[in-house]
FIVOLO-459116 format. One record per residue (C-alpha): residue number from 0; residue in one letter; chain; x, y, z. Coordinates in Angstrom, 3 decimals, decimal comma. Each point is the difference from the previous one (the first is absolute). Example, Ala and Ser with C-alpha at 12.3 -4.5 7.8 and 13.67 -1.06 7.14 Angstrom:
<recs>
(rec 0 "A" "A" (12,300 -4,500 7,800)) (rec 1 "S" "A" (1,370 3,440 -0,660)) 
</recs>
This chain:
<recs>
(rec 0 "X" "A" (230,661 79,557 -45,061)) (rec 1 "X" "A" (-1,598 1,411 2,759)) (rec 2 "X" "A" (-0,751 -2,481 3,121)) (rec 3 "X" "A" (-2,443 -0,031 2,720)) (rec 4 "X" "A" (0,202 -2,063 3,259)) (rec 5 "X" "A" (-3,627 -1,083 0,740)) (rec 6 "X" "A" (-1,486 -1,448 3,428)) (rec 7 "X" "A" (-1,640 -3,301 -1,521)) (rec 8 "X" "A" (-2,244 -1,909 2,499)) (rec 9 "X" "A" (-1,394 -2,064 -3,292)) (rec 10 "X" "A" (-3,569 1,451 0,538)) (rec 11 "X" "A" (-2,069 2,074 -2,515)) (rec 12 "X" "A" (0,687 3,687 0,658)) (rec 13 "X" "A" (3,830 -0,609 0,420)) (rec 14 "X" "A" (0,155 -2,123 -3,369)) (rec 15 "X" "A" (-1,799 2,487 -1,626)) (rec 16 "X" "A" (2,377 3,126 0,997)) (rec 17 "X" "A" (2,833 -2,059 -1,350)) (rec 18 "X" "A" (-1,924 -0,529 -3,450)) (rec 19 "X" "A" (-0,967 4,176 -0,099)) (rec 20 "X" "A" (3,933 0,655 0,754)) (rec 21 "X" "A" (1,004 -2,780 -2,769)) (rec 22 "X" "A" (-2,439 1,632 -2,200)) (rec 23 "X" "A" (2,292 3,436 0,134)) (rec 24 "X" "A" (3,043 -2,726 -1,392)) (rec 25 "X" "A" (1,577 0,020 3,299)) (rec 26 "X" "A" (1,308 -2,495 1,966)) (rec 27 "X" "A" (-1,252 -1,641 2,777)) (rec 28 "X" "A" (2,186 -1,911 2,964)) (rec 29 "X" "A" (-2,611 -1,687 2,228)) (rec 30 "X" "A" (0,193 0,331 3,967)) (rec 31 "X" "A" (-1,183 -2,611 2,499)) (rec 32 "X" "A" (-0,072 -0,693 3,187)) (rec 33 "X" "A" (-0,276 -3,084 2,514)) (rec 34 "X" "A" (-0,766 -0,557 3,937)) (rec 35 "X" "A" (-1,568 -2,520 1,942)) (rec 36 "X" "A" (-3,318 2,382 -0,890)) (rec 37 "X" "A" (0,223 -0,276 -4,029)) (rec 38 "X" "A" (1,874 -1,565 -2,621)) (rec 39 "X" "A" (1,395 0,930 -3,474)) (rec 40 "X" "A" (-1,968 -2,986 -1,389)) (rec 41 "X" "A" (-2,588 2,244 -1,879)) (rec 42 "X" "A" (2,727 2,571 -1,178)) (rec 43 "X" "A" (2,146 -2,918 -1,487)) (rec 44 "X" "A" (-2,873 -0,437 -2,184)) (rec 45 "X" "A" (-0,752 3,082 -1,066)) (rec 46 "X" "A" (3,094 1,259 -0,494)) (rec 47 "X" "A" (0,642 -3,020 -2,864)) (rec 48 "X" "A" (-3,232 0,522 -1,522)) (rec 49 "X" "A" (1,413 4,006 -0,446)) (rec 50 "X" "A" (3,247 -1,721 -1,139)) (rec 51 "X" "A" (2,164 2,195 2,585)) (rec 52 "X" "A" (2,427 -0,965 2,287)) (rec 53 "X" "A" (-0,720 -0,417 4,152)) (rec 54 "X" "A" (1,897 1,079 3,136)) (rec 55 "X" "A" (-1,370 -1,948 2,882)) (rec 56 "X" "A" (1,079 2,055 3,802)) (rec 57 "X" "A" (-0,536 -1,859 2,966)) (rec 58 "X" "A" (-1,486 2,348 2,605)) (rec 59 "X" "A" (-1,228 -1,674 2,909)) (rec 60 "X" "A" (2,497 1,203 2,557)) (rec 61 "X" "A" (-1,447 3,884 -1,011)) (rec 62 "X" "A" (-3,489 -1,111 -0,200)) (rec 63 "X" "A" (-0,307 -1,701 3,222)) (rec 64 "X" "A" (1,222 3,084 1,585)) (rec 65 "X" "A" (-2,321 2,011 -2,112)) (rec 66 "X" "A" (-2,787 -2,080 1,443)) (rec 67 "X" "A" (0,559 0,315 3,746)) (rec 68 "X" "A" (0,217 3,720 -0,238)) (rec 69 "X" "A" (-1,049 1,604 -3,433)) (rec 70 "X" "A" (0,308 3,889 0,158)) (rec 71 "X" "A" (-3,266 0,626 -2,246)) (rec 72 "X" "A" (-2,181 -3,141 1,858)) (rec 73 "X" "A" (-1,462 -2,708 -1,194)) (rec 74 "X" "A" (-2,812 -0,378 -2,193)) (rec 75 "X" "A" (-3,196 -1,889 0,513)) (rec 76 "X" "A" (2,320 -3,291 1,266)) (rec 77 "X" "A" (3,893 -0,003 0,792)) (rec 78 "X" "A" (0,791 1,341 -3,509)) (rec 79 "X" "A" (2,274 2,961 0,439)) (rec 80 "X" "A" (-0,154 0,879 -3,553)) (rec 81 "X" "A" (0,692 3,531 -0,389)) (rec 82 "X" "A" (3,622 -0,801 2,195)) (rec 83 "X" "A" (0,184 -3,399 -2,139)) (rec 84 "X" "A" (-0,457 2,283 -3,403)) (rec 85 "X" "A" (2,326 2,076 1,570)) (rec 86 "X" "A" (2,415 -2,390 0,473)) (rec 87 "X" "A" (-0,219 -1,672 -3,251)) (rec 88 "X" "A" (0,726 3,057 -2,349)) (rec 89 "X" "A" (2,683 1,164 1,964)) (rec 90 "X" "A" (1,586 -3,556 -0,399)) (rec 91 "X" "A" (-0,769 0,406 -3,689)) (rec 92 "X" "A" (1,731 4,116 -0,348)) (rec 93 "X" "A" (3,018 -1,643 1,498)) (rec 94 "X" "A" (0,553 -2,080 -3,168)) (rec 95 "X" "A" (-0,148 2,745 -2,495)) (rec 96 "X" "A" (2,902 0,801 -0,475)) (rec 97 "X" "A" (1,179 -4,022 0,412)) (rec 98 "X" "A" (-2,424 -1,015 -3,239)) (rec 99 "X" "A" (0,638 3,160 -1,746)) (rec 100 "X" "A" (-3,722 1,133 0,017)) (rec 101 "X" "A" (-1,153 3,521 0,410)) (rec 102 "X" "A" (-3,168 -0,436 1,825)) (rec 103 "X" "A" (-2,755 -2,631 2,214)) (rec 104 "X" "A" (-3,240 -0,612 -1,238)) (rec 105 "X" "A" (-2,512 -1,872 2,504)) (rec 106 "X" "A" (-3,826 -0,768 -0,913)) (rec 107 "X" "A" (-2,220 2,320 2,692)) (rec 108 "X" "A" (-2,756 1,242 -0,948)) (rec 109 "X" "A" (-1,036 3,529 1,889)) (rec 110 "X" "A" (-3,162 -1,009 2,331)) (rec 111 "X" "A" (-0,380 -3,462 -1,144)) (rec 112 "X" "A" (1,062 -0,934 3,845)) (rec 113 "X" "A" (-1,334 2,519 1,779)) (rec 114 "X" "A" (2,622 -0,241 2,739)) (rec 115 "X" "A" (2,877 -0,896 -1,521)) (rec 116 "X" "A" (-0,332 1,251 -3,640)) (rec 117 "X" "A" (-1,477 3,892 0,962)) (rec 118 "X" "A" (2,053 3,046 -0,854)) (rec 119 "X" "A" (1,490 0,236 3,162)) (rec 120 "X" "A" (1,325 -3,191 0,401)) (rec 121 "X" "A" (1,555 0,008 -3,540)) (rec 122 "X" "A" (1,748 2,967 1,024)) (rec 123 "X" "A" (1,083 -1,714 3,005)) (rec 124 "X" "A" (1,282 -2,836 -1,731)) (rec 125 "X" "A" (1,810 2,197 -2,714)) (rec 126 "X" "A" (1,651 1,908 2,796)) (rec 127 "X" "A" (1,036 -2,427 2,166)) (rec 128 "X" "A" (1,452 -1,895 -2,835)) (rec 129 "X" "A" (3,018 2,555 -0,332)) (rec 130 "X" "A" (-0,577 0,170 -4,060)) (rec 131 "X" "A" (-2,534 2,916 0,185)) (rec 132 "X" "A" (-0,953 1,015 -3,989)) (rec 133 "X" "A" (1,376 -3,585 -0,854)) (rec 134 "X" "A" (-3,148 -2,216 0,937)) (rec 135 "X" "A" (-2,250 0,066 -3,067)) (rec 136 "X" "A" (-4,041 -1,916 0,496)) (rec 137 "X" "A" (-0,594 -0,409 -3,643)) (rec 138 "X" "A" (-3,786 -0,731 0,665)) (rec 139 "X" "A" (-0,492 3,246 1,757)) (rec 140 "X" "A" (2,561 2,040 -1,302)) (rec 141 "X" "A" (-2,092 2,795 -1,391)) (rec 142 "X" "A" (-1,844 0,574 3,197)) (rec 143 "X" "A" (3,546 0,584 1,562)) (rec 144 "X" "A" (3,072 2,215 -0,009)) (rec 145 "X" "A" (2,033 -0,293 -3,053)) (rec 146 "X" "A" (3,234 -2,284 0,913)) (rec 147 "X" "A" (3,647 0,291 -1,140)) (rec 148 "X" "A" (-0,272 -1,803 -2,730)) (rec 149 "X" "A" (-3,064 1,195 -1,520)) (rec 150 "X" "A" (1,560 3,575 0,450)) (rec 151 "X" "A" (2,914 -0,915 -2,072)) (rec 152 "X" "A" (-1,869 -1,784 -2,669)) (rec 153 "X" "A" (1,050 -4,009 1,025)) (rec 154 "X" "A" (-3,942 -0,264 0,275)) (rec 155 "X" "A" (-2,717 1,506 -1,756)) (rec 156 "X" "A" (-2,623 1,185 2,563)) (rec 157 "X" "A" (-2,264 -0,053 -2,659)) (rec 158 "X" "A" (-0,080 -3,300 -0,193)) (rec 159 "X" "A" (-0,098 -1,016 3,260)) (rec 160 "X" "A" (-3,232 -0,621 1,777)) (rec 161 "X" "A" (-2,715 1,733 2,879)) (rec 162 "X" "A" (-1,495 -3,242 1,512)) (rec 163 "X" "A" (-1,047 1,049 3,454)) (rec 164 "X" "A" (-2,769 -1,724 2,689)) (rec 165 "X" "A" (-1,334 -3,738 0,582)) (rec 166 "X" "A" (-1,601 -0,818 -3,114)) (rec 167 "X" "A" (2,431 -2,358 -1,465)) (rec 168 "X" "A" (-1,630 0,301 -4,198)) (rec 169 "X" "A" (1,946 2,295 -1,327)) (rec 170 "X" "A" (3,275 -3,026 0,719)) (rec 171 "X" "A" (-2,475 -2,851 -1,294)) (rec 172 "X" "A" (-0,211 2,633 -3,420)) (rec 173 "X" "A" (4,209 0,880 0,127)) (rec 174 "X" "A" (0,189 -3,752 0,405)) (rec 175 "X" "A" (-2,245 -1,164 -2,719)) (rec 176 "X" "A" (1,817 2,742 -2,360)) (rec 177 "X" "A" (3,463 -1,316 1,054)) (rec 178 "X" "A" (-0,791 -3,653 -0,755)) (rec 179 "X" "A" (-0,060 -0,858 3,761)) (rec 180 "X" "A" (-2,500 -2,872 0,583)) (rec 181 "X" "A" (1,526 -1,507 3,555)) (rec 182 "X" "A" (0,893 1,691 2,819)) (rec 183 "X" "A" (-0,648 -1,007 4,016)) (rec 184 "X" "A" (-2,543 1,958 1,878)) (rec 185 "X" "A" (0,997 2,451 2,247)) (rec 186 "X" "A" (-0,818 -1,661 3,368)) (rec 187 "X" "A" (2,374 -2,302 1,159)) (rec 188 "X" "A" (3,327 1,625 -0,830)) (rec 189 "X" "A" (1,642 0,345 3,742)) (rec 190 "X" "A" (-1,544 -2,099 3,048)) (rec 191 "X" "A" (0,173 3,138 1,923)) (rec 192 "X" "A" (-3,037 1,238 -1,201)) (rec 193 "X" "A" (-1,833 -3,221 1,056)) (rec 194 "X" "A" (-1,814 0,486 3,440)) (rec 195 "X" "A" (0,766 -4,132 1,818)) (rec 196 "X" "A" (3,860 0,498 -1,886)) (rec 197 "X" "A" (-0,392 3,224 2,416)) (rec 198 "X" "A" (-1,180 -1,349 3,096)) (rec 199 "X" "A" (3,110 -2,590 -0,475)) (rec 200 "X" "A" (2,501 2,117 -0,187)) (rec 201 "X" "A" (-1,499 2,782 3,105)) (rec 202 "X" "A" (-0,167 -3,326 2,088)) (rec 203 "X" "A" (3,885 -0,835 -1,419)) (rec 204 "X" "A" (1,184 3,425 0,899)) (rec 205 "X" "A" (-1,543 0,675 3,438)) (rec 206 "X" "A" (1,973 -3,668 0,576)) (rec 207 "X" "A" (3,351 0,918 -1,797)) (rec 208 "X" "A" (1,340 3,124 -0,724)) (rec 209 "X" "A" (2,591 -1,515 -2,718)) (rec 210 "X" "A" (-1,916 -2,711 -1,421)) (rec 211 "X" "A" (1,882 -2,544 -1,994)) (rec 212 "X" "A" (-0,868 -0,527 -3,723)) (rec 213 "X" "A" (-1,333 -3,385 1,109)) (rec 214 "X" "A" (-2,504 1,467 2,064)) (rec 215 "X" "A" (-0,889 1,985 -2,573)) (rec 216 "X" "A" (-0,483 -2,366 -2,746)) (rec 217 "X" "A" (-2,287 -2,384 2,527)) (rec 218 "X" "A" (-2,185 2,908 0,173)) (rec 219 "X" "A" (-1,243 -1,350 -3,617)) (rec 220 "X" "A" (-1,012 -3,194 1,167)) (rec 221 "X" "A" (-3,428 -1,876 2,168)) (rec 222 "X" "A" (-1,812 1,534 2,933)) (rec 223 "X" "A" (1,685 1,745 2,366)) (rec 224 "X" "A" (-0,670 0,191 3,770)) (rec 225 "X" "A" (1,831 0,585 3,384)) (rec 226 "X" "A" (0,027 -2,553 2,769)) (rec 227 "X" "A" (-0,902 1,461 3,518)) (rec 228 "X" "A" (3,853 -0,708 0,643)) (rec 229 "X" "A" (0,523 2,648 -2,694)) (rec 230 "X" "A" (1,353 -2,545 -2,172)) (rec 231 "X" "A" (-0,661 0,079 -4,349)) (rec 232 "X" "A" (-1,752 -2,671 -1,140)) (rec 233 "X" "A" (-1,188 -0,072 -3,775)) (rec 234 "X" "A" (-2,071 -2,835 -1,100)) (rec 235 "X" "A" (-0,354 -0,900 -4,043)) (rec 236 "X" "A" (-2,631 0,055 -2,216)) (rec 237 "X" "A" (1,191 -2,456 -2,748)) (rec 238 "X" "A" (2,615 -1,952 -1,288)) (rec 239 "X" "A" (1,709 2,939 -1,962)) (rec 240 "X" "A" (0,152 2,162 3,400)) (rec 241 "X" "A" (0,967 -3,074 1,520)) (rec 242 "X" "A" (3,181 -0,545 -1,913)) (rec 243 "X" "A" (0,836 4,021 0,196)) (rec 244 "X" "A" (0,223 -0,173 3,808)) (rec 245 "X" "A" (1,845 -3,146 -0,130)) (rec 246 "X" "A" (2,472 1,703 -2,016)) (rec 247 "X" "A" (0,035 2,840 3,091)) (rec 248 "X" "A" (0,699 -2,111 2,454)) (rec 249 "X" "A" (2,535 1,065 3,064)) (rec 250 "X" "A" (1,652 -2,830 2,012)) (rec 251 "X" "A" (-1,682 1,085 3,200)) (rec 252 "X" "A" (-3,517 0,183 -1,665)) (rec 253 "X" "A" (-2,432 -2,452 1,172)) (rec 254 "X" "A" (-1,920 -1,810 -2,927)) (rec 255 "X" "A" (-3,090 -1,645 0,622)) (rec 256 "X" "A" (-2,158 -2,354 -2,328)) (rec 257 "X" "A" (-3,176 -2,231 0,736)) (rec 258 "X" "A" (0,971 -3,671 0,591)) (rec 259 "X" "A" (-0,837 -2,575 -2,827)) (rec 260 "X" "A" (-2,784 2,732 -1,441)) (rec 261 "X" "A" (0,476 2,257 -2,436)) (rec 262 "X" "A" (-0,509 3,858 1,072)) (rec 263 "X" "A" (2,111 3,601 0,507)) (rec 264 "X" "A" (3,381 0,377 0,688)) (rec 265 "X" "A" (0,984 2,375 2,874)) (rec 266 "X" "A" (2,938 1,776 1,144)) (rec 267 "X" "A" (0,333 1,681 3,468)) (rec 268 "X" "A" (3,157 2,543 0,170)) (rec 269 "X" "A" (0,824 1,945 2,865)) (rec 270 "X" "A" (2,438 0,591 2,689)) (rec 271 "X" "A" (-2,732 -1,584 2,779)) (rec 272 "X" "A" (-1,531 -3,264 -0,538)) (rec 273 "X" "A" (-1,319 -1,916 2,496)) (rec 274 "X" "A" (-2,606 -2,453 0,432)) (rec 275 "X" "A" (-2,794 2,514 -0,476)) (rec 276 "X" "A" (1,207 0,658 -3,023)) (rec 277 "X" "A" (0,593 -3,438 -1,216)) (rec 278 "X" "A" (-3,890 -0,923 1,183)) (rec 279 "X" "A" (-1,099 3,522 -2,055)) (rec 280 "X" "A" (1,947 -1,051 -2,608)) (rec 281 "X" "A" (-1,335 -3,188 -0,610)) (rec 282 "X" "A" (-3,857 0,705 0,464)) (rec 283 "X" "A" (0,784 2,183 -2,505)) (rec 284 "X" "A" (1,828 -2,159 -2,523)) (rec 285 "X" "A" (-3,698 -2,604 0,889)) (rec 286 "X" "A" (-2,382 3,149 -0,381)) (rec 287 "X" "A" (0,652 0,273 -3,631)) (rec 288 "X" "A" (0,421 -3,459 -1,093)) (rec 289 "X" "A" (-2,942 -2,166 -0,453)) (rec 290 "X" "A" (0,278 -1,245 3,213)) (rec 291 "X" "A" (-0,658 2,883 1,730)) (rec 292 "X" "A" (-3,402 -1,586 1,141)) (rec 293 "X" "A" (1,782 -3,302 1,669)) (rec 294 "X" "A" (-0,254 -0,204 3,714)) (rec 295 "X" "A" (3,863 -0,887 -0,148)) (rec 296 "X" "A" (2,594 0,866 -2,405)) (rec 297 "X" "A" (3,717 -1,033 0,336)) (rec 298 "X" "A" (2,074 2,495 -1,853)) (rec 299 "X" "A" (4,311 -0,894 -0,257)) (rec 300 "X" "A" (2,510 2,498 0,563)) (rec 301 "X" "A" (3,699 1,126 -0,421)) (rec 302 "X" "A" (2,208 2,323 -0,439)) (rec 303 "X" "A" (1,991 1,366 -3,077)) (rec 304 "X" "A" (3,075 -1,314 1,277)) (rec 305 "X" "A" (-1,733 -3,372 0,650)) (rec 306 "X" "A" (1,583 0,028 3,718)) (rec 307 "X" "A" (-3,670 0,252 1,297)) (rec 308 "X" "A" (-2,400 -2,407 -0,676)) (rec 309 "X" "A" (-3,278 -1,639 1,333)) (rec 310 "X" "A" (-4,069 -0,012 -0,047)) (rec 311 "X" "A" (-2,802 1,989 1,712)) (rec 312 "X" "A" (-3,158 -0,791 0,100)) (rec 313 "X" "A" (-3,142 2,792 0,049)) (rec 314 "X" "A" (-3,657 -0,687 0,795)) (rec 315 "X" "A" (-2,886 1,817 -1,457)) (rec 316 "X" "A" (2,591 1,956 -2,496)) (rec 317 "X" "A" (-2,828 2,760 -1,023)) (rec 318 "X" "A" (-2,157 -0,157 2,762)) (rec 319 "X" "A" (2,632 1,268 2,324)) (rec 320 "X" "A" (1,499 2,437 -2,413)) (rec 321 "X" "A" (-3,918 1,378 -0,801)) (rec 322 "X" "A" (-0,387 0,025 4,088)) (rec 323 "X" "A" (3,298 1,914 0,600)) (rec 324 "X" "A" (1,461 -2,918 2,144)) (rec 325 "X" "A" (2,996 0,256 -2,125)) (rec 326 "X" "A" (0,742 3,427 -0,352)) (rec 327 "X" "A" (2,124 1,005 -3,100)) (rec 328 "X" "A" (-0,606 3,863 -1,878)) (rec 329 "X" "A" (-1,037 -0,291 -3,511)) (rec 330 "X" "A" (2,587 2,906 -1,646)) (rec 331 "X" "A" (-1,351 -0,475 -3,515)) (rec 332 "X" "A" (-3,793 -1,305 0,384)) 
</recs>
């Protein structure tokens, strides 16, 4: 039987290239990929409800690079996604010959993103890849060159498709007609795309050129803010963020919590921080509890290692931060 490798990210238009190809009796290997950016989470899904099996590559060391300096820019955010597309099908060619399969399949759709999905950046992507003739888009095939395998009969062009542009009806119809009734939207795929996510990581990189994967997953997590020490400091929004930074913490974080009432936990990380920061860093962790309104709020603090310990106590918590007597810079707000 013929096989197909096919770049699965779990969403609609990738799913449905994998059904068109499975269609043709061929079969399909899914591709995924993982960073601190995106997860495999919604291809593990998909690729049981197509009953095929899943290759999960870890990429973050090649996207993070990607990111800092992509060759074709970014897009609206710090998405590099032609390089990123790039990346990923090459990745994918380089298994061909490993799962025995004679071509890649991935779900564009020509003009649907008008930056990364136009003509020229498919070409990009298709020669940059290193498998030029062996990168098939079944949804907009028939607007496109005819690939390897259609010109040796492993595919019939003819039934392959010519979605192309925006409008996202004629997948709801191939959906419908394939018996697909739940699928994810397609926001919300890669945080790289998301403009605060953005602002993070700019702020991250301008402070570290080699960020550690720790820094990278606190990006995910509560406000986020530098102290006018330069120092981090990222105060929660809930119990759920709460625990997720815990779980980040480095032994020469500071932590700091209200004393005896409930309210945010914050974390201040940096290579610099000094009393300024500590003061900052408290108002901040009283600013968005509910007793940012108190005339004085004691707020505890240590650090990850536990070696530092003690208490601080701020006056006037969101008066003074609303006046700009404690200067911090809002990265995210």
């Amino acid at each position: 039987m013929t096989k197909a490798l096919a770049l699965l990210s779990g969403g609609l238009d990738s799913t449905l290239a994998v059904k068109v190809i499975q269609d043709q009796n061929i079969g399909v290997i899914g591709i995924s990929y993982t960073s601190p950016f995106f997860s495999s989470k919604k291809a593990e899904k998909a690729a049981d409800m197509l009953g095929i099996p899943l290759r999960i590559i870890d990429v973050s060391d090649e996207i993070l690079e990607i990111v800092k300096e992509p060759k074709h820019g970014h897009g609206r955010f710090m998405n590099p996604c032609t390089d990123c597309h790039s990346l990923m099908v090459r990745k994918a060619g380089k298994l061909l010959e490993e799962l025995e399969a004679s071509f890649v399949i991935t779900g564009e759709v020509l003009g649907e993103r008008p930056k990364s999905q136009n003509i020229n950046s498919l070409r990009i992507v298709e020669k940059e890849s290193g498998i030029r003739g062996y990168l098939l888009r079944p949804l907009s095939a028939k607007l496109l060159e005819p690939t390897v395998a259609e010109n040796e009969g492993l595919v019939d062009r003819e039934r392959l498709l010519a979605f192309k542009g925006r409008s996202r009806k004629p997948q709801f119809a191939l959906a419908k007609e394939f018996g697909i009734n739940e699928f994810p939207t397609p926001a919300g795929g890669c945080l790289l795309t998301e403009e605060k996510f953005s602002l993070r990581l700019k702020d991250l990189l301008a402070e570290k050129d080699i960020p550690v994967r720790n820094d990278l997953d606190l990006l995910k997590w509560g406000r986020h803010f530098r102290s006018s020490e330069g120092a981090k400091v990222i105060v929660t929004r809930d119990q759920n963020e709460g625990e997720a930074v815990e779980a980040l913490f480095l032994p020469a974080d500071l932590v700091l919590q209200l004393t005896n009432i409930p309210g945010p936990t914050a974390l201040v990380r940096g290579d610099n921080i000094g009393d300024a920061t500590l003061t900052e860093a408290a108002a901040l962790t009283a600013r968005y509890s509910k007793a940012r309104g108190f005339d004085k709020v004691s707020v505890s603090y240590h650090s990850g290692d536990g070696k530092t310990a003690g208490s601080i106590e701020v006056k006037s918590a969101l008066a003074s931060i609303n006046s700009g007597q404690i200067k911090v810079a809002f990265i995210d707000q």
